[in-house]
C-alpha positions in Angstrom: -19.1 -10.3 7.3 -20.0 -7.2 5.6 -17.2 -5.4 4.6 -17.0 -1.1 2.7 -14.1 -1.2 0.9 -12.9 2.9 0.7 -11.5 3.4 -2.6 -11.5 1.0 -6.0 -7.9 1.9 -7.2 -5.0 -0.4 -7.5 -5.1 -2.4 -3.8 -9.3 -1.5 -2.9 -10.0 -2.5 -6.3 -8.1 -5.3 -7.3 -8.3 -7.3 -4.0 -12.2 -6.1 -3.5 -13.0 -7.7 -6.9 -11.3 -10.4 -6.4 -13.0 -11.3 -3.0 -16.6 -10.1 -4.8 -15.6 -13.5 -7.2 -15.5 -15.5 -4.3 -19.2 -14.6 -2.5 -17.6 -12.1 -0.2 -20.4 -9.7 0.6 -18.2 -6.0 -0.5 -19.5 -2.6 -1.0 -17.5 0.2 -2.0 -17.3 3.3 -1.3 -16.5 6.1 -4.1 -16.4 9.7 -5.2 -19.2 10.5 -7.3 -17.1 10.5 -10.6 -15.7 6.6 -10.2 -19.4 5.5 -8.5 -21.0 6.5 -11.6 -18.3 5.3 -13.9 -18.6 1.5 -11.8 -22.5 1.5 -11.7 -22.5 2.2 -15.2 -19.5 -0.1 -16.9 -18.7 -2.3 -13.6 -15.3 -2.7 -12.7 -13.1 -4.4 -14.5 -9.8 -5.7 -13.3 -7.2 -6.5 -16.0 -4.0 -9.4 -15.0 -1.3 -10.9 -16.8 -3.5 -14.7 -16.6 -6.4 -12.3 -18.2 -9.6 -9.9 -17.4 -12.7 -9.9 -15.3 -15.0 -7.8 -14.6 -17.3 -7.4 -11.8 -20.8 -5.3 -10.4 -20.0 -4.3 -7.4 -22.3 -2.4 -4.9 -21.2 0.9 -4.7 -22.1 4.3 -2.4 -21.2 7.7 -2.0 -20.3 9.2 1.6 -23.4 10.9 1.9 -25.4 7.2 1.3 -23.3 5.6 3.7 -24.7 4.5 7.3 -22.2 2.7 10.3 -23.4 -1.5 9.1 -20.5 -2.5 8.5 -18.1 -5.2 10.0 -14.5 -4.5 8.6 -13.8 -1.3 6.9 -10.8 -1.2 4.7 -8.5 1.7 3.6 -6.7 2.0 0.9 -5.7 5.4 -0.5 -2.2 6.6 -1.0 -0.9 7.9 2.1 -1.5 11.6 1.3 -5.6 11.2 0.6 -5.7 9.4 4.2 -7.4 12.6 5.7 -10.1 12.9 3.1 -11.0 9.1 3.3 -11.7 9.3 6.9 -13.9 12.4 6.0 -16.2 10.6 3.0 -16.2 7.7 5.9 -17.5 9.9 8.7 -20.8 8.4 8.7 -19.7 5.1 9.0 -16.7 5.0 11.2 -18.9 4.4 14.6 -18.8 0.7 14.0 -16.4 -2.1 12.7 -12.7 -2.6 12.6 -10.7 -0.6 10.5 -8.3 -2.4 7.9 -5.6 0.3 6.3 -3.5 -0.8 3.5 -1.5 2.4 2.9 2.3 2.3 2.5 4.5 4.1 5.8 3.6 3.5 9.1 1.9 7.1 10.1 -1.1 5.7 9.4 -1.4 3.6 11.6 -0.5 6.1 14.5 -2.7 8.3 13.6 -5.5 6.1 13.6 -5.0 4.7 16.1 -4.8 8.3 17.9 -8.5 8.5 16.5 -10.1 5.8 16.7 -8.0 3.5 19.3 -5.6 1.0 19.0 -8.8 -1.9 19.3 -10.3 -0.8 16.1 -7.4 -0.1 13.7 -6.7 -3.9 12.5 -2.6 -4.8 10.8 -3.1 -5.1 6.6 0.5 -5.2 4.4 -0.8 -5.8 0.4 1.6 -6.7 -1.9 0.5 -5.6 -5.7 1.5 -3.5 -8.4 -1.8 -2.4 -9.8 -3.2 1.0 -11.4 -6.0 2.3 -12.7 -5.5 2.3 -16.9 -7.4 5.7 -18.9 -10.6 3.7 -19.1 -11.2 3.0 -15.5 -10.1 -0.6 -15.4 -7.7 -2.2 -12.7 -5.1 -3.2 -14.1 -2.5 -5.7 -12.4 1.5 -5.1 -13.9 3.0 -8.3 -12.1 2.2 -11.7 -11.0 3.1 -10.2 -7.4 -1.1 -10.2 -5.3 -1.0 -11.1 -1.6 -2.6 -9.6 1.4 -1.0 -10.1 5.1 -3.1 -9.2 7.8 -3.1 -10.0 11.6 -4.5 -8.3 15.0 -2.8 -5.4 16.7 -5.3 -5.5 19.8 -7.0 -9.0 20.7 -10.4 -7.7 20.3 -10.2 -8.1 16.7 -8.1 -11.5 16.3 -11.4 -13.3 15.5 -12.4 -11.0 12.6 -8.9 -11.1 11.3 -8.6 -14.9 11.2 -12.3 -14.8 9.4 -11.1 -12.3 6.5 -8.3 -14.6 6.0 -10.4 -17.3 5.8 -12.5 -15.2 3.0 -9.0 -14.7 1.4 -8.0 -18.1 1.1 -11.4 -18.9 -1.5 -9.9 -16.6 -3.8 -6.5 -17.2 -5.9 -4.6 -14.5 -4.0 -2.3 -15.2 -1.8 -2.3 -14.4 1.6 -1.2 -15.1 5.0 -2.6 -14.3 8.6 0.3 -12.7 10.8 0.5 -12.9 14.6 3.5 -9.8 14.5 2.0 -7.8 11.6 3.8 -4.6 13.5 7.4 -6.5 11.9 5.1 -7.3 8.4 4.5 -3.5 8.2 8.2 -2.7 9.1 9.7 -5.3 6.5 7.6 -3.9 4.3 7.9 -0.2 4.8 12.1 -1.3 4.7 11.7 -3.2 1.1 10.0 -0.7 -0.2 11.9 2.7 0.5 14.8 1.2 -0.6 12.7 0.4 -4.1 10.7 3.4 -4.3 14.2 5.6 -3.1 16.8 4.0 -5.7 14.2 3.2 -8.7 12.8 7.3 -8.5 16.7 8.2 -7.7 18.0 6.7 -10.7 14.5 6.8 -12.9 14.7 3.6 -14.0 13.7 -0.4 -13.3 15.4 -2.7 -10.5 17.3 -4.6 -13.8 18.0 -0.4 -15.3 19.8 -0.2 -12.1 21.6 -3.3 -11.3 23.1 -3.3 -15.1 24.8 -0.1 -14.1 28.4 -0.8 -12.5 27.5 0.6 -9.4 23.7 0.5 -9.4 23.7 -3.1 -6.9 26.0 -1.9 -4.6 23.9 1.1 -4.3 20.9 -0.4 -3.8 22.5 -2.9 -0.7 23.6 0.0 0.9 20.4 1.9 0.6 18.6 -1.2 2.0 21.1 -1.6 4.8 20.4 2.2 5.8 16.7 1.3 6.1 17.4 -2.4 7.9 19.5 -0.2 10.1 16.5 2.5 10.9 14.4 -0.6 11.8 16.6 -2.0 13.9 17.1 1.1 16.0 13.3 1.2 16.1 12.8 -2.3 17.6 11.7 -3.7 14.4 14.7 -5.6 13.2 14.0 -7.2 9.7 14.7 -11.2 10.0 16.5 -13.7 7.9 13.4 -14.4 5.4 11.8 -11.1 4.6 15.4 -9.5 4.5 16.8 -12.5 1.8 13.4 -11.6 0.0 13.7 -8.5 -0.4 17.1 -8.1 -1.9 16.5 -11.0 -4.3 14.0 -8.8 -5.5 16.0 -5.5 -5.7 19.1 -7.2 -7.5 17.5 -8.9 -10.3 19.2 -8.8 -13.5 16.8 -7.6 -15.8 13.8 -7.3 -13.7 11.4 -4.9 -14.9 10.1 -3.8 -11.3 9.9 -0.3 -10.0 7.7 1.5 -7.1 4.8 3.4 -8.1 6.3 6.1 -6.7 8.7 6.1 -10.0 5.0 6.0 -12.1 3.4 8.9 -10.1 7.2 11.3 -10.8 6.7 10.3 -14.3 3.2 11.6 -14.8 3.7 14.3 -13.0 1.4 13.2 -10.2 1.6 13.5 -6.7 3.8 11.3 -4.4 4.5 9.4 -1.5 7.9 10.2 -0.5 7.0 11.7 2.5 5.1 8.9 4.2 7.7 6.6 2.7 11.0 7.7 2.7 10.4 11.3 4.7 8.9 9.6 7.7 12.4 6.6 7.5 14.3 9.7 7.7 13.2 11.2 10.7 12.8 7.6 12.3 16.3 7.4 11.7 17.5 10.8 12.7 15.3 10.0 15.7 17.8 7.2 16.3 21.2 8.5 14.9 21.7 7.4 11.9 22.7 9.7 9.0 20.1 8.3 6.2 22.3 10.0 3.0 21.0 7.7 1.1 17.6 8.1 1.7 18.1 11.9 1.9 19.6 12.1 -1.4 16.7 10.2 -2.8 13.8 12.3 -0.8 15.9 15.3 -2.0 15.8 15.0 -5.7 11.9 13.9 -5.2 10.6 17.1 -3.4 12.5 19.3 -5.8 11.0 17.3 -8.5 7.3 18.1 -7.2 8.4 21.7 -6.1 8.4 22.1 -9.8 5.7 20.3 -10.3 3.1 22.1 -8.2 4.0 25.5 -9.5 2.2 24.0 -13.2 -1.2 22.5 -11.5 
């Protein structure tokens, strides 16, 4: 299987090294900056269980040709449009793997490409890209979830997966990856909404008096989105995820907090923008998730006027 991995940044990188360690035949494809950077250095990935680095092959979009088998995509929601332009040569052929956080991505690739070629991927990580161009993993957290959306690519899906299981990621092949990306999309708008909201860590929050009965209610307006939406989050994933967002102590928060920080650019619009008008779509107030989106978008108002 040949696979182009778009992108070498927190998910493209991490995971695409990782499967480059185990024989998995990866190319990726960069903007001319990072491309020269890897060719020249390699990419190194940095974890808490210590660092590797790798040589990857690497193109830029006007190098690339339509050879490949499995394409992923993993930008940050916003930079989906200029991905699928530095992939125009190649996006006649193979399946298309996103790993972007929301769930507009999917719709609108699959309004360009078809619902046969636009595969299910979830990746849990929290990786980012340190000042000297290394990967570098923040928590022991590194699975990937795929699964087929369409049957033509059920084959190719359960053959990445195999790939996946001869590295030391997790990961797990999904027959309803539609309800993986929703009980993702939940978990993570409630984290990326309260840790942003209250600029602090899950255990920052939940120290506060009020800071876990906060965050219940702010997942319980998202479960309640998904719900309406067909999508209703289960037993498991739902006992997961608030175990996660209630632990004392826990030094967790969304990159989304990390981008507000730095002054970069963010993805509350694809994550908690697009829950908001699911749920308006279906009734529900979303206050929570407004407030949150709210103090976001003023915060990047400001933000934009300086770059």
């Amino acid at each position: 299987m040949k696979i182009l991995i778009v992108g070498a940044g927190g998910i493209g990188g991490y995971f695409g090294a990782k499967l480059m360690k185990a024989g998995a035949d990866i190319t990726f494809l960069l903007r001319d900056k990072r491309h020269k950077l890897i060719q020249e250095q390699g990419l190194t990935v940095e974890t808490p269980k210590g660092n590797f680095t790798v040589q990857p092959k690497s193109l830029t979009a006007d190098q690339l040709e339509p050879i490949y088998d499995l394409i992923i995509l993993a930008p940050k929601a916003f930079d989906l449009d200029d991905s699928l332009k530095s992939l125009a040569k190649a996006s006649s052929h193979g399946v298309l793997l996103p790993f972007l956080n929301g769930l507009s991505h999917v719709e609108t690739l699959d309004q360009l490409f078809g619902k046969a070629r636009v595969m299910g991927g979830v990746a849990h990580v929290a990786a980012m890209i340190t000042d000297t161009g290394a990967v570098k993993q923040l928590t022991d957290l590194n699975m990937l979830t795929v699964g087929p959306r369409a049957p033509e690519h059920e084959a190719l899906a359960k053959e990445f997966i195999a790939l996946c299981k001869q590295t030391d990621f997790d990961s797990a092949y999904s027959e309803k990856i539609d309800q993986v990306l929703w009980d993702k999309w939940v978990f993570l708008a409630t984290l990326a909404g309260m840790t942003t909201l209250c600029r602090g860590s899950v255990g920052d929050i939940v120290a506060t008096p009020y800071g876990q009965e906060l965050t219940l209610a702010m997942y319980e307006e998202c479960c309640s989105i998904a719900k309406a939406s067909g999508q209703a989050i289960g037993d498991v994933p739902r006992g997961k995820a608030i175990e996660m967002l209630t632990k004392v102590g826990s030094p967790f928060t969304a990159s989304m907090l990390r981008d507000l920080l730095s002054g970069q650019k963010t993805e509350h619009e694809h994550i908690l923008g697009q829950m908001i008008s699911k749920g308006e779509q279906t009734g529900i107030a979303c206050q929570l998730l407004k407030t949150a989106y709210t103090q976001i978008a003023v915060s990047q108002m400001k933000t934009m006027l300086y770059l």
